[in-house]
gemmi code that builds the backbone of each chain (N, CA, C; Angstrom):
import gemmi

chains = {
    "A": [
        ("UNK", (0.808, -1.199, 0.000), (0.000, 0.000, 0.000), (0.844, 1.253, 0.000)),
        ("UNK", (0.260, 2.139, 0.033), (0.684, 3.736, -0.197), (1.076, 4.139, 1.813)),
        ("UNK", (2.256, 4.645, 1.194), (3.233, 5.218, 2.760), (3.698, 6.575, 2.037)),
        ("UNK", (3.642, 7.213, 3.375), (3.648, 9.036, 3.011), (4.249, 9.304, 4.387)),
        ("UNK", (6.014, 9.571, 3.698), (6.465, 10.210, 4.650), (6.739, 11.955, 4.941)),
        ("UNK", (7.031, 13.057, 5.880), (6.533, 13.974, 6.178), (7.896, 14.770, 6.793)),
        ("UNK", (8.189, 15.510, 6.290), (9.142, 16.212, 7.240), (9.411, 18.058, 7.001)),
        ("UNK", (9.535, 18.642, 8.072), (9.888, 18.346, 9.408), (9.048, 17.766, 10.082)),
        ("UNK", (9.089, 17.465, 11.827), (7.889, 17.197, 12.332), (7.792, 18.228, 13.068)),
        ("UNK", (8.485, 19.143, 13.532), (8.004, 20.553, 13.553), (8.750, 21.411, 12.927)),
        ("UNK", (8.185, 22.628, 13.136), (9.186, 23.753, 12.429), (8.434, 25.284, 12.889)),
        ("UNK", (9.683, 25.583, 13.553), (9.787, 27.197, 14.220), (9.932, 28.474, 12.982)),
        ("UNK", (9.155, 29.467, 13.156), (9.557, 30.379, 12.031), (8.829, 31.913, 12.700)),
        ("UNK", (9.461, 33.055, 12.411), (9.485, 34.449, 12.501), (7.976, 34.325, 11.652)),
        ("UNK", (7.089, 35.188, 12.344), (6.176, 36.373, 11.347), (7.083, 36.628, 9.993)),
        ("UNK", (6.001, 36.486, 9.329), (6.502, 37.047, 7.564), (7.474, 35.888, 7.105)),
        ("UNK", (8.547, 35.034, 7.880), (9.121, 34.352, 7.064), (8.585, 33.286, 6.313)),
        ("UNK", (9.172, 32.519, 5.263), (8.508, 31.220, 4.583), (8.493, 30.132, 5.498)),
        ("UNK", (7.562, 29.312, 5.336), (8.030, 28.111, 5.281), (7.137, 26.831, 4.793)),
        ("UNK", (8.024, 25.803, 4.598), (8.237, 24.652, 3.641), (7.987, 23.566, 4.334)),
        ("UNK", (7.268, 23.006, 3.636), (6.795, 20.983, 4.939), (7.223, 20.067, 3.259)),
        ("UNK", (7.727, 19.550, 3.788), (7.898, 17.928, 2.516), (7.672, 17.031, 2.881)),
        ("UNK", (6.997, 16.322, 1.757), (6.062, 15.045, 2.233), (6.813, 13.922, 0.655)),
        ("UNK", (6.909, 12.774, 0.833), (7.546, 11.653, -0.363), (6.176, 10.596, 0.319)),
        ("UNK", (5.962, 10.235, -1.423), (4.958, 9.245, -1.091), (5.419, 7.907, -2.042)),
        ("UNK", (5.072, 6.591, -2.062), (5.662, 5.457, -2.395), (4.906, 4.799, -3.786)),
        ("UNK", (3.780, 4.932, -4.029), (3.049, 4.354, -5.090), (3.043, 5.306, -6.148)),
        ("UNK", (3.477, 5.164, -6.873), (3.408, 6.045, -8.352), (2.074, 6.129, -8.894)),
        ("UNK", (1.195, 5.063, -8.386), (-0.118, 5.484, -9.198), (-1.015, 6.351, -8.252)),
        ("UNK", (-0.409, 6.904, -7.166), (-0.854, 8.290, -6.661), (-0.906, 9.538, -7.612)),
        ("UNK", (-2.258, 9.679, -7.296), (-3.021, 11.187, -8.158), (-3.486, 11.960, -7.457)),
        ("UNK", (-3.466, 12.738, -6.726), (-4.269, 13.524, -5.867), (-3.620, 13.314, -4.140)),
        ("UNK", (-2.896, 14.861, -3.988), (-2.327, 15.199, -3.223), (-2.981, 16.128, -2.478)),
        ("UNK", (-3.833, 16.095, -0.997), (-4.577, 17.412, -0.312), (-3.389, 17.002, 0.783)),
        ("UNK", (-3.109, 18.624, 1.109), (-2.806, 19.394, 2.390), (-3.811, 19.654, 3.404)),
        ("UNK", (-3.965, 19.325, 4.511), (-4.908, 19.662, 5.589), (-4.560, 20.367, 6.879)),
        ("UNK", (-4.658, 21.304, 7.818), (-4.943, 22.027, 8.502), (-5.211, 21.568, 9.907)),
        ("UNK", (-4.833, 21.762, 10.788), (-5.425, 20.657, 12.029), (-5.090, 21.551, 13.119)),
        ("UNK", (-5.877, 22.752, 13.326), (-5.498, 23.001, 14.975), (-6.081, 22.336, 15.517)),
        ("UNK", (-5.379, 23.009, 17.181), (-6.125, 21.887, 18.479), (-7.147, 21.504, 18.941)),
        ("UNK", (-7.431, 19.880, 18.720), (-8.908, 19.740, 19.478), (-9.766, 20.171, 18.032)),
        ("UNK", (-9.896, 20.247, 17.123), (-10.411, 20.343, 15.645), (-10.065, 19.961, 14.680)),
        ("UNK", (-10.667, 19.766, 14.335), (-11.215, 18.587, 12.570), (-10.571, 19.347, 11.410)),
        ("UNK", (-9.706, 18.538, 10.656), (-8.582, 19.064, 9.798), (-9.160, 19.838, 8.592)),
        ("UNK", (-8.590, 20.621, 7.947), (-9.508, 21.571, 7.432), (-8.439, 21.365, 5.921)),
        ("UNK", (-8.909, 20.962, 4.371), (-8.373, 21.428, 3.387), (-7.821, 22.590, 3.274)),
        ("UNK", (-6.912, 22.947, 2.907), (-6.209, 23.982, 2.459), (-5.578, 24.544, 1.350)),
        ("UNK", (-5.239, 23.569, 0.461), (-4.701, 23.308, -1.019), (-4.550, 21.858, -1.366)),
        ("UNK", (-5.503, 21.411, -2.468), (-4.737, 20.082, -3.142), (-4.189, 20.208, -4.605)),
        ("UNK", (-3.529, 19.328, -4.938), (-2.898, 19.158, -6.079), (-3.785, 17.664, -7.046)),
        ("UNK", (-3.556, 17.974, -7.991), (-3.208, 16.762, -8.687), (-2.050, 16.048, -10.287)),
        ("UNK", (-2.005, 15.088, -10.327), (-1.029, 14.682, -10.885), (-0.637, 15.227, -12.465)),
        ("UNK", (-1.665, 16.426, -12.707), (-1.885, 16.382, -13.958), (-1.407, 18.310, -14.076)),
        ("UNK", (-0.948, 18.695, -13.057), (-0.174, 19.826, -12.858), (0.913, 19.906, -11.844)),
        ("UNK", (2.135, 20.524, -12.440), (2.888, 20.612, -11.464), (3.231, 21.339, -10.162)),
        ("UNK", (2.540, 22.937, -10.117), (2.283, 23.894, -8.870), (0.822, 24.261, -9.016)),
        ("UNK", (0.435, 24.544, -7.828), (-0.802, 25.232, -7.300), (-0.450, 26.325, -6.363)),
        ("UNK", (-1.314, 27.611, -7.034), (-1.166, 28.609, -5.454), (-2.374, 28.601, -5.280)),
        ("UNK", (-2.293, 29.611, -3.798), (-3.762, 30.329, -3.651), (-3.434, 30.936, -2.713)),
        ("UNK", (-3.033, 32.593, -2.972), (-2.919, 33.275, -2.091), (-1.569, 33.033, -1.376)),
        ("UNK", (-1.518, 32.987, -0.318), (-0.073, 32.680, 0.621), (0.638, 31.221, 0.302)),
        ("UNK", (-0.280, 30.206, 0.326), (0.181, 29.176, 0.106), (0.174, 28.382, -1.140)),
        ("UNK", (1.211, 27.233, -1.722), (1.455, 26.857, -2.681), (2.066, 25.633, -2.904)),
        ("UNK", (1.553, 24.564, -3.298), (2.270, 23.044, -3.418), (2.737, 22.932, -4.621)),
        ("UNK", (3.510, 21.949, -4.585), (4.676, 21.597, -5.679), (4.559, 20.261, -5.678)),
        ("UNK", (4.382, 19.630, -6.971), (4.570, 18.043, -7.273), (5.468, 17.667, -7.712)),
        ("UNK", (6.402, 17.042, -7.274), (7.345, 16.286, -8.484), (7.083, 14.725, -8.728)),
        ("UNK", (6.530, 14.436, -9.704), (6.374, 13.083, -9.925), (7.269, 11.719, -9.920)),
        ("UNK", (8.563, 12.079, -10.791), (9.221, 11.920, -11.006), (9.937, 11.479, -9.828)),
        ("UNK", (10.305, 12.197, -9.096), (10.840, 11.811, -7.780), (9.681, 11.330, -6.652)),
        ("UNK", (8.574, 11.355, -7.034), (7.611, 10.881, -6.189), (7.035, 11.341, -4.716)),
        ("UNK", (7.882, 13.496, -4.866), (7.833, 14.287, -3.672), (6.593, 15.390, -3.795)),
        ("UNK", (6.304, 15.829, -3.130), (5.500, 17.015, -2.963), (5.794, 17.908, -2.141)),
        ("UNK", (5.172, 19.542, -2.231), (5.806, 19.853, -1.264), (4.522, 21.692, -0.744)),
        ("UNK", (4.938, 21.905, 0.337), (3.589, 23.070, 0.450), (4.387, 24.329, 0.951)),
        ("UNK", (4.107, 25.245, 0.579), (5.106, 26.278, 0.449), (4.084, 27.621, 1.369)),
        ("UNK", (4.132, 28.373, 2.266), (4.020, 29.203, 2.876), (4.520, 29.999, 2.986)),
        ("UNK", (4.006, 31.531, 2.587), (4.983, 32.330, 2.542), (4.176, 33.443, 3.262)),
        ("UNK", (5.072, 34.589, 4.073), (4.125, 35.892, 4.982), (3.949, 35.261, 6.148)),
        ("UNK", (4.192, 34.284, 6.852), (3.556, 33.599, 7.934), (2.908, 34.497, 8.789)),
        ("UNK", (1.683, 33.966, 9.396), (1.353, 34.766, 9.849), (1.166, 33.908, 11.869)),
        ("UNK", (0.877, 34.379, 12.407), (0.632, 34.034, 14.131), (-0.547, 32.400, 13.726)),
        ("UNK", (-1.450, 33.334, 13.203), (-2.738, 32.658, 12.760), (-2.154, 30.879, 11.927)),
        ("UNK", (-1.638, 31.194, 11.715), (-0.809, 29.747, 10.806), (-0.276, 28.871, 11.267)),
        ("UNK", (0.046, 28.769, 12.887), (0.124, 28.009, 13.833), (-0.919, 26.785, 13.823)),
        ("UNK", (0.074, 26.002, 13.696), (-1.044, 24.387, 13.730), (-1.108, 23.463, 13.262)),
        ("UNK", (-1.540, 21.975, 13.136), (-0.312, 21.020, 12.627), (-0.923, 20.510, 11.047)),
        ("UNK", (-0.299, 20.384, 10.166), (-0.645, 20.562, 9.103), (-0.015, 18.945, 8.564)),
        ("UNK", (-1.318, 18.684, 7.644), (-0.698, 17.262, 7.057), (-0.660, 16.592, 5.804)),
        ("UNK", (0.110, 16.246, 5.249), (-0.252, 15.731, 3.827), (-0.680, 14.942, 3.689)),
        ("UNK", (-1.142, 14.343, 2.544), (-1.893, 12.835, 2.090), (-1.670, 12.716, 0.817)),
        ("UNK", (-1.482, 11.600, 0.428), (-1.619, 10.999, -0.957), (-2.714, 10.236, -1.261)),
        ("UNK", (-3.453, 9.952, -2.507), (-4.543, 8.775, -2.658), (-4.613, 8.556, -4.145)),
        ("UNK", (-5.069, 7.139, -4.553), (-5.096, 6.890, -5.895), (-6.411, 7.047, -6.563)),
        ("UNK", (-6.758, 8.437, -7.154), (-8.343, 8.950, -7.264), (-8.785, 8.493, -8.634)),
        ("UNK", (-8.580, 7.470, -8.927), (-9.350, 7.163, -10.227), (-10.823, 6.420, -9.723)),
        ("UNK", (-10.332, 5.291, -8.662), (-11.422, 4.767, -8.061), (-12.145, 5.485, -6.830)),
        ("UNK", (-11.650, 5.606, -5.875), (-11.915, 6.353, -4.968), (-10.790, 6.524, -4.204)),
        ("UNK", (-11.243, 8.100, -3.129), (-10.333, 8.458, -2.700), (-9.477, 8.258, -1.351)),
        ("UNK", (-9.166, 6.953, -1.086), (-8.948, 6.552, 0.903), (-7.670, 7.142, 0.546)),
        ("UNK", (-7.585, 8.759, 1.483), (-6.527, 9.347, 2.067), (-5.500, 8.205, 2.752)),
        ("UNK", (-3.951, 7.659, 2.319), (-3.087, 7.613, 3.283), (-2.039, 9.439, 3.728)),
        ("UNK", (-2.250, 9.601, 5.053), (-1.643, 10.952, 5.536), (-0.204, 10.471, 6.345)),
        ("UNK", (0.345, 11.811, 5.785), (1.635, 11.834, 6.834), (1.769, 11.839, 8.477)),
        ("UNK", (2.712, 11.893, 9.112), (2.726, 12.080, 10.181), (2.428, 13.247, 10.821)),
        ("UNK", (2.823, 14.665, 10.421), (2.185, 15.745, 10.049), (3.592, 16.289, 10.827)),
        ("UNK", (3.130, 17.950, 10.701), (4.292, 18.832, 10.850), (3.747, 20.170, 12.109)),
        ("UNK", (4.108, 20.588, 13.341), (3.976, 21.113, 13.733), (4.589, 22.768, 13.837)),
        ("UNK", (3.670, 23.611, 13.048), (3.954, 24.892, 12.800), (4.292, 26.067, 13.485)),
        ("UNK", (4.781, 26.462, 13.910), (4.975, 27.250, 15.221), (5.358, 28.465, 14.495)),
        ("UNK", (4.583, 30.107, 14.674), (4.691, 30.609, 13.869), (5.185, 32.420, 14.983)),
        ("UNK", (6.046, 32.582, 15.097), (6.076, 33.723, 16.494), (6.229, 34.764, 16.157)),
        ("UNK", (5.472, 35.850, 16.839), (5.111, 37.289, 16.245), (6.532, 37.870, 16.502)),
    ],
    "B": [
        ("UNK", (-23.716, 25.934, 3.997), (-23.976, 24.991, 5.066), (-23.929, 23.823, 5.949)),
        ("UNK", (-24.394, 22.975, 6.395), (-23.778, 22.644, 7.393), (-22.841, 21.182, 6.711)),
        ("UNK", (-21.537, 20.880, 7.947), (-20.824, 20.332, 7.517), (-20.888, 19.164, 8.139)),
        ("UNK", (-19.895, 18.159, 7.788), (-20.031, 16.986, 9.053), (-20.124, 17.272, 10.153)),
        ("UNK", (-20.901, 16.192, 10.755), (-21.078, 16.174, 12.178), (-20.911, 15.041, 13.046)),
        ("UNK", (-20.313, 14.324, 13.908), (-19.885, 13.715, 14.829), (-20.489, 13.678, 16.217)),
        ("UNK", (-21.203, 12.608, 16.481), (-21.766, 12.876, 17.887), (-21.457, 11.099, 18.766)),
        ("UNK", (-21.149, 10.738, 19.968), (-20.566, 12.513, 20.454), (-19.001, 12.857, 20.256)),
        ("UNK", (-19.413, 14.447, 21.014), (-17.909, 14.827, 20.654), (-16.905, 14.128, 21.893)),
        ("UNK", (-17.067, 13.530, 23.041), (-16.388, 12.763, 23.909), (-16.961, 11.135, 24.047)),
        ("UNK", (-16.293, 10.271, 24.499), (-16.782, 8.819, 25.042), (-16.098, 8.376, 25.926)),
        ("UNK", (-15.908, 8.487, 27.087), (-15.108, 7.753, 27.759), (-16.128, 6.208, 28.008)),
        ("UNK", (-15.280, 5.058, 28.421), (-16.212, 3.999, 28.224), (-15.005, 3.171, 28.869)),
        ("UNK", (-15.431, 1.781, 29.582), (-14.711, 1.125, 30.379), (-13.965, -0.326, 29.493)),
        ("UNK", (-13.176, -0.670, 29.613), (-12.232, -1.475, 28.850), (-13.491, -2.945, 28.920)),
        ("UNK", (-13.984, -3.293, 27.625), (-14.810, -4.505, 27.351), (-16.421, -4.057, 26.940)),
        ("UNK", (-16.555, -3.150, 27.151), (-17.912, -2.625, 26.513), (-18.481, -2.268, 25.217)),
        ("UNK", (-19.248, -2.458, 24.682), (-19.538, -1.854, 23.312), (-20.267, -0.182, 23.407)),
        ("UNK", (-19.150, 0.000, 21.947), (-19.997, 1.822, 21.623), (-19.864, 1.940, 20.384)),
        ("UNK", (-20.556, 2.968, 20.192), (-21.475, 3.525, 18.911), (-20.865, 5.097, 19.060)),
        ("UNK", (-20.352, 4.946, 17.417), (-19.870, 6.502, 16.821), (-20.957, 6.775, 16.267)),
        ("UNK", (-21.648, 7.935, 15.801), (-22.223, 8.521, 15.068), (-21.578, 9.397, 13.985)),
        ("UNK", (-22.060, 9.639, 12.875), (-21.599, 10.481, 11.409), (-22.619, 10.993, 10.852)),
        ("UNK", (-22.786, 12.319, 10.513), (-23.912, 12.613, 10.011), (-23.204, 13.403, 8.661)),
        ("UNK", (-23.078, 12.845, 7.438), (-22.177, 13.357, 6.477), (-22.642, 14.765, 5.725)),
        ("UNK", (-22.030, 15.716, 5.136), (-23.101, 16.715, 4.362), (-24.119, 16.074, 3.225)),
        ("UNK", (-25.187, 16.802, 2.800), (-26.236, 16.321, 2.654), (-26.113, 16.047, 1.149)),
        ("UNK", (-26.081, 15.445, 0.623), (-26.023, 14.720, -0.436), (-24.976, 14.123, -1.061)),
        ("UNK", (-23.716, 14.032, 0.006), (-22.489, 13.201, -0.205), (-22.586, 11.746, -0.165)),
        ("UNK", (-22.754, 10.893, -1.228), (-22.848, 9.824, -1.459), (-21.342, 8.717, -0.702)),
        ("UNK", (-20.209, 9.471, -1.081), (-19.287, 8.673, -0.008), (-19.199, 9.362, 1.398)),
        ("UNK", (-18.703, 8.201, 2.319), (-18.318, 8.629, 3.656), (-16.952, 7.895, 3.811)),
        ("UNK", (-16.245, 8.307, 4.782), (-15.132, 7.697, 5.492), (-14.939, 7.609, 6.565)),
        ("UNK", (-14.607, 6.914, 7.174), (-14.216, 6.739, 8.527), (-12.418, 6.850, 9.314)),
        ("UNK", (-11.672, 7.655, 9.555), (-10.606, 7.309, 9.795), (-10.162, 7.576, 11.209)),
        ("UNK", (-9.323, 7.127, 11.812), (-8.832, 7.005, 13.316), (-7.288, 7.205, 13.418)),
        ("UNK", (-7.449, 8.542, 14.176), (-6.617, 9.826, 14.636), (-5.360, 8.814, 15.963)),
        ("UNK", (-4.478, 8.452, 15.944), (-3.804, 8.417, 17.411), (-3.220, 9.750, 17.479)),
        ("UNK", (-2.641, 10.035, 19.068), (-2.238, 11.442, 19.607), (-0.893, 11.350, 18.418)),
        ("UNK", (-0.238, 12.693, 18.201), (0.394, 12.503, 17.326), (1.068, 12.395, 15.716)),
        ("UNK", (-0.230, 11.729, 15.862), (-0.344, 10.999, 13.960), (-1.013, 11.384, 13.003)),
        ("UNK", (-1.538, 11.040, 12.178), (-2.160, 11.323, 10.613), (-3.271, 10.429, 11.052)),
        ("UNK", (-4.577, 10.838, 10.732), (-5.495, 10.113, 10.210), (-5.101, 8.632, 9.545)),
        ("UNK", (-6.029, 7.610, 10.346), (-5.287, 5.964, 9.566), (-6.649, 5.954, 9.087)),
        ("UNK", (-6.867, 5.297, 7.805), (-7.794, 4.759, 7.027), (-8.549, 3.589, 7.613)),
        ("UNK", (-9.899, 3.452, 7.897), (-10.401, 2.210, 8.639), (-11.582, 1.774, 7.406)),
        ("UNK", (-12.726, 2.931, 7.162), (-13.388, 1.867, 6.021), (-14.450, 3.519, 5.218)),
        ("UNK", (-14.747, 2.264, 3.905), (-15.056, 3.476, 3.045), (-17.023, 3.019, 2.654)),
        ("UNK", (-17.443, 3.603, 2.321), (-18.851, 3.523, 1.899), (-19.217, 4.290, 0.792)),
        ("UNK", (-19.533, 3.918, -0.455), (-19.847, 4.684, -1.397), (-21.484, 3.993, -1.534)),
        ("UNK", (-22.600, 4.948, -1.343), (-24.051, 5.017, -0.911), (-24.537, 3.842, 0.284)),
        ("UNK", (-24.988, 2.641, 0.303), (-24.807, 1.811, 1.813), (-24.129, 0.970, 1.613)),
        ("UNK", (-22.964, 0.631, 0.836), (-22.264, -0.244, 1.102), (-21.167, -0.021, 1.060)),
        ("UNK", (-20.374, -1.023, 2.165), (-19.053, -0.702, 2.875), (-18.455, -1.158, 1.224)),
        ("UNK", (-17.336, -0.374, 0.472), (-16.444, -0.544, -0.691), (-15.291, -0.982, -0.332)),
        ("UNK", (-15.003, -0.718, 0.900), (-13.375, -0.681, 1.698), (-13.528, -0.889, 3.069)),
        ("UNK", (-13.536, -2.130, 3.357), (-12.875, -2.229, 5.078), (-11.637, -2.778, 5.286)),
        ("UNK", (-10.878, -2.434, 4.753), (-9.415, -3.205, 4.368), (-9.042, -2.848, 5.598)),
        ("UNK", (-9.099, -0.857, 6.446), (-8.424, -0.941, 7.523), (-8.838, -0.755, 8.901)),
        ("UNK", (-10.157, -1.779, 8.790), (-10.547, -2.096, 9.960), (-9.987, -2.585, 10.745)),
        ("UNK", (-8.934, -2.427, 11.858), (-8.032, -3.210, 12.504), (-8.853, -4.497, 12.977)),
        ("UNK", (-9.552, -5.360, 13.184), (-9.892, -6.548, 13.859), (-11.640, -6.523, 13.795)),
        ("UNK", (-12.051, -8.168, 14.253), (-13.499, -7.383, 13.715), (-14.536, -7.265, 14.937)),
        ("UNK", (-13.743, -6.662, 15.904), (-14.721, -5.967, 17.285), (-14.886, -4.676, 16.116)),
        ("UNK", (-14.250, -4.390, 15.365), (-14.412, -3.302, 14.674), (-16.171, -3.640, 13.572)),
        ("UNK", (-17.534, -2.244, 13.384), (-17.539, -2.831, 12.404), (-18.732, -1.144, 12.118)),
        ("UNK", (-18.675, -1.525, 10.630), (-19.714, 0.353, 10.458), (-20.733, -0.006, 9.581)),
        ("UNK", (-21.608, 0.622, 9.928), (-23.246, 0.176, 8.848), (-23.358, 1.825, 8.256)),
        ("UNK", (-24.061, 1.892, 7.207), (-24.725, 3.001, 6.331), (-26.392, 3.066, 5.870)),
        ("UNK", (-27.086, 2.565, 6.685), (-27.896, 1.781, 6.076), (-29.114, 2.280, 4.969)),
        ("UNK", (-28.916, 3.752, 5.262), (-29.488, 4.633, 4.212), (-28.810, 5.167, 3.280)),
        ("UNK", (-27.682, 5.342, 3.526), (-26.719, 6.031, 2.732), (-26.433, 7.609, 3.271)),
        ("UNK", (-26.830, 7.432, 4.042), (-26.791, 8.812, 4.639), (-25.921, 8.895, 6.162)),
        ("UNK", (-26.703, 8.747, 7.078), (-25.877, 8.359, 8.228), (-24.970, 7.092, 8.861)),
        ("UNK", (-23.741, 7.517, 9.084), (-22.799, 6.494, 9.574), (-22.786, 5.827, 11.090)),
        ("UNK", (-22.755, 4.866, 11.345), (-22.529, 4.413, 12.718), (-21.452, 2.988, 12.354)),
        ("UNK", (-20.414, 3.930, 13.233), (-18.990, 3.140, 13.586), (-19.096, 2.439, 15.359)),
        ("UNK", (-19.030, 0.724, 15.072), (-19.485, 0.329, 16.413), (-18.316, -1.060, 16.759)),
        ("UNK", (-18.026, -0.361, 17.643), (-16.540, -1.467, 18.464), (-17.245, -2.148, 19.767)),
        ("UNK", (-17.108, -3.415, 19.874), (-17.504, -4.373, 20.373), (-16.079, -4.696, 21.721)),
        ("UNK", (-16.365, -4.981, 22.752), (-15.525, -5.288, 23.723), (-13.701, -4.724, 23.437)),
        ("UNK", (-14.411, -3.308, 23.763), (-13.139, -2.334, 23.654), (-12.034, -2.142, 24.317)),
        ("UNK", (-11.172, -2.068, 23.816), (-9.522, -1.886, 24.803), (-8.992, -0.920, 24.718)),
        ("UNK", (-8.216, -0.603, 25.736), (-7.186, 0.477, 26.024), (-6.530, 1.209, 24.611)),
        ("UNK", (-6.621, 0.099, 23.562), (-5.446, 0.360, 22.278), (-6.484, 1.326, 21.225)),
        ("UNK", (-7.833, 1.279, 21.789), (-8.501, 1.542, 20.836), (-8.760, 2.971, 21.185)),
        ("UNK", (-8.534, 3.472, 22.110), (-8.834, 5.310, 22.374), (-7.863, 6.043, 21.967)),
        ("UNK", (-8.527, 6.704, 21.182), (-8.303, 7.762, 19.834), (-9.454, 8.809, 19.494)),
        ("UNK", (-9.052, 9.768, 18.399), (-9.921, 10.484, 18.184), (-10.425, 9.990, 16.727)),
        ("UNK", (-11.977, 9.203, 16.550), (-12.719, 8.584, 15.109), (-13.131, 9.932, 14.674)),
        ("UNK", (-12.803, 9.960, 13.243), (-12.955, 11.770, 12.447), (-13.476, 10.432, 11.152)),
        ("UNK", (-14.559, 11.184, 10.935), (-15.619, 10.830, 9.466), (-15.112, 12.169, 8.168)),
        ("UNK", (-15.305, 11.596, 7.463), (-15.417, 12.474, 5.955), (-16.581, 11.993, 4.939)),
        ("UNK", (-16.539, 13.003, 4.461), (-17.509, 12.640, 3.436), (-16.819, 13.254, 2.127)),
        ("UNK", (-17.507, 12.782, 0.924), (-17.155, 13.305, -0.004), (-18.542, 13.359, -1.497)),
        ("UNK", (-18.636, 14.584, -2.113), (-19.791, 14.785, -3.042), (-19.282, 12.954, -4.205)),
        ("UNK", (-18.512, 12.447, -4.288), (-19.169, 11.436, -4.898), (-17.734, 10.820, -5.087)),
        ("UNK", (-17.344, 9.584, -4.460), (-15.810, 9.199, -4.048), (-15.419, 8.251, -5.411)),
        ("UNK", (-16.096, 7.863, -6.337), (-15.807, 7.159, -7.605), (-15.456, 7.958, -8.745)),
        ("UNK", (-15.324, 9.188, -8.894), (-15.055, 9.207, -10.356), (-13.944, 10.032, -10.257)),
        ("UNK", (-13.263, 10.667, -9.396), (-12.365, 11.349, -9.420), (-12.661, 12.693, -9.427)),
        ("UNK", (-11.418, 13.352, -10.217), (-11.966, 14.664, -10.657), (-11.859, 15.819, -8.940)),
        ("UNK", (-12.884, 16.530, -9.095), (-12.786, 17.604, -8.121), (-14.116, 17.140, -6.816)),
        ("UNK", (-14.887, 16.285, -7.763), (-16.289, 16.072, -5.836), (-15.566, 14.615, -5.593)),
        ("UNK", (-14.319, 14.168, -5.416), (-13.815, 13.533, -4.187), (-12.817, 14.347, -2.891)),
        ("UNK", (-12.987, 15.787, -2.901), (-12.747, 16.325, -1.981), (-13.460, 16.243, -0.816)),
        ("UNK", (-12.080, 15.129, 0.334), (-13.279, 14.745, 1.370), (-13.446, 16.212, 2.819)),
        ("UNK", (-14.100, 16.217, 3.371), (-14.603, 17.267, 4.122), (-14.888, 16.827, 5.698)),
        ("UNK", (-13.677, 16.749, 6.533), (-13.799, 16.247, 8.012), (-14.885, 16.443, 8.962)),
        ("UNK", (-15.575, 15.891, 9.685), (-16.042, 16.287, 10.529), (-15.186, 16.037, 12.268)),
        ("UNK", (-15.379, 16.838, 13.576), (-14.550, 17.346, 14.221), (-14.262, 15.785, 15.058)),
        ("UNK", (-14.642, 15.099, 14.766), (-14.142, 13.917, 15.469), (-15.219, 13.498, 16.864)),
        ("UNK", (-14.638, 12.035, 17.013), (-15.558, 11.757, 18.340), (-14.077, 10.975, 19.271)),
        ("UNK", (-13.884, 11.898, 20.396), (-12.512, 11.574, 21.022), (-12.934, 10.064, 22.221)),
        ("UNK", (-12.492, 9.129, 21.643), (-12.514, 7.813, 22.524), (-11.692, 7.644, 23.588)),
        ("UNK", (-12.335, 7.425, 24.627), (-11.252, 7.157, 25.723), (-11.477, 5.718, 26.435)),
        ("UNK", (-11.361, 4.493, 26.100), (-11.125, 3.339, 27.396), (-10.109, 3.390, 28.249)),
        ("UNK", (-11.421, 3.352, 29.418), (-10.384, 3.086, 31.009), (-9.844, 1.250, 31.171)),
    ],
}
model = gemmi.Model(1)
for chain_id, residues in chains.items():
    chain = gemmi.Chain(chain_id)
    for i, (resn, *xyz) in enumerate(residues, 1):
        res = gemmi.Residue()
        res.name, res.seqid = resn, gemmi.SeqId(i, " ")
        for name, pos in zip(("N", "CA", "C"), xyz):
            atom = gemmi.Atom()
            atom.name, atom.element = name, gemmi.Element(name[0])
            atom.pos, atom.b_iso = gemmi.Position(*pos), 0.0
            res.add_atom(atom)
        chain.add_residue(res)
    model.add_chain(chain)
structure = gemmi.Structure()
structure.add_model(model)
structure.setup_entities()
């Protein structure tokens, strides 16, 4: 089956600076990459997905990157803000049939004014 | 409007008893999911339903584990003589239609039901 590994597992960063979570996933016939959102004590929230049939997505502050080829992805944050604090997670799934999310371990955001 | 819903939002429950998750998916999402949170971790995959029938119980860990749909609408996830290993937080999804791909298999969490055996 599909394994999705995740790194950092946390990561400290200044107001306004970037930052970057990388996630490598194992099955090549992965299509469909969502990022999710998870503060505390609440239900993970979409934030940007990808799929296999483009290589970047933005929207606004944030922005994922596929590389197929190497079989990485990656979610790009930029402006950080206080508010952006919170643990954030990737997933891979093979969406032709349906979609059972395997997710990373996830990454804890720590974002200081 | 309204999104998944999870009831309840706590369970504490004594090691060997049976309980009942509830899922109430958004309203005309033909798939649901079921997945189980440890402290820590990523969402693990336990079982899938596309309208009332289970499509995927591949990661049902054992079969005290087991989930009915029976309308296609509401979920009930029900563990049979429960253990210590099994308290976690159960988070449902749904999705506008989990077979064809495309953009309505974006699944949509609801806030979880946090399990606790003593």
């Amino acid at each position: 089956g599909e394994n999705v590994e995740q790194h950092p597992s946390t990561l400290s960063v200044q107001e306004g600076d970037s930052a970057v979570i990388k996630c490598t996933y194992s099955d090549s016939a992965s299509n469909y990459f969502p990022w999710y959102k998870q503060e505390l004590g609440k239900r993970p929230q979409l934030i940007i997905d990808i799929r296999s049939n483009v290589g970047e997505k933005k929207d606004q502050r944030i922005a994922v990157t596929l590389n197929k080829t190497a079989k990485h992805f990656s979610l790009h944050i930029t402006e950080t803000q206080p508010e952006d604090s919170a643990v954030y997670f990737c997933a891979a799934a093979f969406s032709s049939g349906y979609s059972t999310l395997t997710f990373g371990k996830g990454t804890m955001l720590l974002v200081s004014p | 409007g309204a999104g998944v819903s999870q009831t309840p939002s706590n369970k504490v429950t004594e090691k060997g008893k049976y309980v009942e998750l509830r899922c109430d998916p958004i309203s005309g999402h033909t798939a649901l999911y079921w997945y189980r949170q440890s402290l820590g971790q990523g969402p693990e995959f336990l079982i899938y339903f596309q309208g009332t029938g289970a499509a995927d119980d591949s990661g049902l860990p054992n079969d005290r584990f087991f989930a009915v749909r029976p309308e296609g609408s509401v979920s009930t996830l029900k563990i049979q003589r429960t253990e210590r290993g099994d308290s976690a937080v159960y988070l449902c999804a749904s999705s506008l239609d989990g077979e064809r791909g495309g953009t309505t298999d974006t699944q949509y969490f609801g806030p979880g039901t946090r399990l606790t055996v003593l």
